[in-house]
C-alpha positions, 0 to 999 in steps of 0.5 A: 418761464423765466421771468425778469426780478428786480436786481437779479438775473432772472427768478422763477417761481420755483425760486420762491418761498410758496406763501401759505393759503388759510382756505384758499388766502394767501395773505400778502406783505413785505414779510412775503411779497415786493412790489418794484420798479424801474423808471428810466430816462429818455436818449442814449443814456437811460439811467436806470433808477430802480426802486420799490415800496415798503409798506404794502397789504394785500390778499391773493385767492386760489380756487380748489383747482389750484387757479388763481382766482384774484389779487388785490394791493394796497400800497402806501406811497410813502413807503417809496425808497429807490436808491438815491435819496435825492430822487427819492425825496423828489418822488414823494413831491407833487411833481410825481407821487404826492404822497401828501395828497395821494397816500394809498395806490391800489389793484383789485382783480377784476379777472383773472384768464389762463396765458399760452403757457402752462402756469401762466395767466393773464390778471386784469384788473383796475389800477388807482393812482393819484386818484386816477383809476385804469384798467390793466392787464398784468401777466404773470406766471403763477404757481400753487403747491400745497405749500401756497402761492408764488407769483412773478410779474414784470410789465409796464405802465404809462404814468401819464395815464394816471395823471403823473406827466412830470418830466416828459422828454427827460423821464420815460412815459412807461415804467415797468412794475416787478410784483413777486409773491414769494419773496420779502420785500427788499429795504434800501 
């Protein structure tokens, strides 16, 4: 399944550089992983405003099968960059991130279950930002080798249910999240 990936066409994971597993642990940063999004805003003109982060960690597990049993980031907002530096100033204040107050967002995999398709699944897991913590539901298609992990995730999440309401009316509520595993983070 061809997946959206932020700036390019479409990636799959067959496009990607598998990210070796140490007993069944793909260990994940920039150097292999990215995290993207895209916020838009309201009316004719959308104005796309793409960005992502630069420092984050995380691990990712894989059963004996070959499954995907877990996932799980830490990000550090302050890492943020889009691509205007006005909006990237703007991003970091209190009106959205507050990465002062609120420098850490995460997720942690509560489960993980198999998709309609082959090699692709359904995570659930718990999501915190600004101190606010939902459960999500995140799809992804994934894809073990004896190289290691790859992994490509595109969905959206509504910030004001994480307490992030600056801008209602002018900036979308939904914004949607790249997550690939596979790929070194791109820096502005």
């Amino acid at each position: 399944m061809a997946v959206p990936c932020f700036g390019q066409a479409t990636a799959t994971t067959s496009q990607l550089k598998p990210v070796p597993l140490n007993s069944g642990v793909a260990t994940l940063a920039p150097a292999n992983s990215r995290i993207d999004f895209v916020g838009t805003h309201e009316g004719d003109k959308p104005d796309p405003r793409k960005g992502g982060f630069e420092k984050f960690s995380g691990k990712a597990s894989v059963g004996d099968d070959g499954a995907l049993e877990s996932v799980a980031f830490e990000i550090e907002t302050g890492s943020l960059w889009t691509e205007i530096d006005k909006l990237t100033a703007h991003l970091k204040s209190p009106d959205f991130f507050g990465v002062r107050e609120n420098p850490k967002a995460s997720f942690r995999s509560t489960a993980v279950a198999a998709g309609k398709a082959d090699g692709e699944v359904v995570i659930t897991g718990e999501f915190t930002l600004l101190g606010n913590t939902q459960q999500i539901k995140v799809p992804a298609t994934v894809q073990t080798t004896p190289e290691g992990l790859t992994l490509v995730s595109d969905f959206k999440i509504d910030r004001t249910k994480f307490g992030m309401n600056y801008g209602q009316g002018k900036v979308t509520n939904e914004v949607q999240l790249i997550v690939t595993i596979g790929k070194a983070t791109k820096s502005k």
